[in-house]
Phi, psi and omega in degrees: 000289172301347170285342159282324163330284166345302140333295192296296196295332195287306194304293184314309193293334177281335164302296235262003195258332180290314166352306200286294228289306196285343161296308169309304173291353201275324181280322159282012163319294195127345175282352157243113198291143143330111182308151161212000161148163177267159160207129191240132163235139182264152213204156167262171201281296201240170327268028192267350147257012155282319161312294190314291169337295182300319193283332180330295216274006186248317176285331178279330158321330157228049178099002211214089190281085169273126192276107181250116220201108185265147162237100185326011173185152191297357183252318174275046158263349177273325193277350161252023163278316172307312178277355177092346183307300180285148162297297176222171151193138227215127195180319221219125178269169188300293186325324197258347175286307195292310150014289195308281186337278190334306185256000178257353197052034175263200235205340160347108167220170172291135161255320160169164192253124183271319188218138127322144158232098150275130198311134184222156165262130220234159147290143143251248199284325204273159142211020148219168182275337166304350171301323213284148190250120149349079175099024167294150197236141167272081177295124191229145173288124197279018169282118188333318182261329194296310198287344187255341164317303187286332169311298184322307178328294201282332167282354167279299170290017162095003195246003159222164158241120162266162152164291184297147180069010165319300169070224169290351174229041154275175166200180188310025171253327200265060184258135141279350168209146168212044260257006165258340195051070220257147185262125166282116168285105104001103202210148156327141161311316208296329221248018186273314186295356194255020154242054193261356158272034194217346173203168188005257157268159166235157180234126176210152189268194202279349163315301177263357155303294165357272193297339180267353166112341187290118137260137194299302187304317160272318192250010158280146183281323177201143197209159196265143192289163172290344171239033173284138195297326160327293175298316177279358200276321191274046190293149190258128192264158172274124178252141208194171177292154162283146163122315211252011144013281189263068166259129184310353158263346144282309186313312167289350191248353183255357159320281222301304177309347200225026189280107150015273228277286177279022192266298191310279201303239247315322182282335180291293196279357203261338195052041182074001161247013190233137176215137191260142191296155195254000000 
């Protein structure tokens, strides 16, 4: 009897040393990655943390917390990337970054470029442009470069002329034809969609089409094309202080961002209004 006891507990203790063993190698796969550090970005809200949210589950995989902390506006995601609060930030194409630099003295550089948006033209009151009336106002955004993109937009489609060599800084001084005499509303980006029932149109980028419910394939009346100079100059970038460029936790977070994997999620969720950059 006890030489079966005996048998038994020999059985049981060799189970329970394989158990360990195999629990121990479960761990040691390679599926849990080596902590290696956080990295926090400050993010406008659709579609650049929403992105992030995807790359999260891609970055803890390898090691990597990423912190994501959204801002309704353009201006403090540079000033705590600037300030050392933040790591990066992904909000922003190079014109309006380098912009930034110019009048804030701030330090901003491309870590690298993740997406497009294309800039469109929306309904308001209006929903085709033949529609537009003698003194109808039109809404844009009033950030230096945002606002001549969307001017370009409206001279690409006929309804103002700026002009010549106006370009990347115009703005409403420089219209030379306006032959509707259509008024440019100046507006905060945040604050161009939530007046789109008060006036024609809206031009808006893509982010905030977004948030206002507009799909570029469907509800823009005309939008900048994809191999358009427009498209390749505004590409939206990971932004970060100079100096910290190559830091092993931006260099892991813009791998990531420019990943197959998140390449597929941006063309699945955007419907075209979101485009991952070449």
């Amino acid at each position: 009897m006890k030489k079966k006891l005996y048998l038994l507990l020999a059985l049981v203790l060799a189970v329970a040393s394989l158990t360990a063993c195999g629990s121990s190698d479960k761990k040691d796969d390679g599926k849990k990655a080596e902590s290696k550090g956080t990295i926090k970005v400050a993010a406008s809200a659709t579609p650049h943390a929403e992105i992030l949210e995807e790359a999260k589950k891609i970055l803890k995989d390898k090691g990597w917390d990423l912190q994501i902390q959204v801002f309704d506006d353009y201006v403090q995601p540079n000033n705590v990337v600037e300030s050392g609060d933040f790591d990066a930030n992904y909000f922003q194409h190079i014109p309006y970054l380098e912009q930034f630099n110019k009048e804030k003295g701030t330090h901003l550089v491309n870590a690298g470029g993740i997406h497009y948006e294309p800039f469109g033209i929306y309904p308001g009151t209006k929903k085709k442009l033949d529609e537009l009336a003698e003194g109808d106002t039109i809404a844009v955004p009033n950030d230096t470069t945002n606002e001549a993109r969307a001017l370009l937009l409206l001279e690409a489609n006929g309804i103002i002329k700026l002009k010549d060599g106006a370009g990347l800084t115009a703005t409403v001084k420089d219209i030379a034809e306006n032959p509707k005499n259509v008024k440019i509303q100046e507006l905060e980006a945040a604050q161009v969609p939530r007046v789109k029932d008060e006036v024609a149109f809206v031009v808006l980028n893509g982010n905030y089409a977004l948030q206002a419910g507009f799909s570029v394939s469907k509800d823009s009346i005309a939008y900048e094309k994809s191999d358009s100079e427009a498209a390749k100059t505004y590409v939206n970038v990971i932004a970060v202080k100079k100096g910290n460029e190559n830091k092993p936790g931006i260099k892991a977070l813009v791998e990531v961002l420019k990943s197959d994997e998140i390449k597929k999620f941006i063309n699945d969720k955007y419907d075209g209004a979101v485009v991952p950059f070449e």
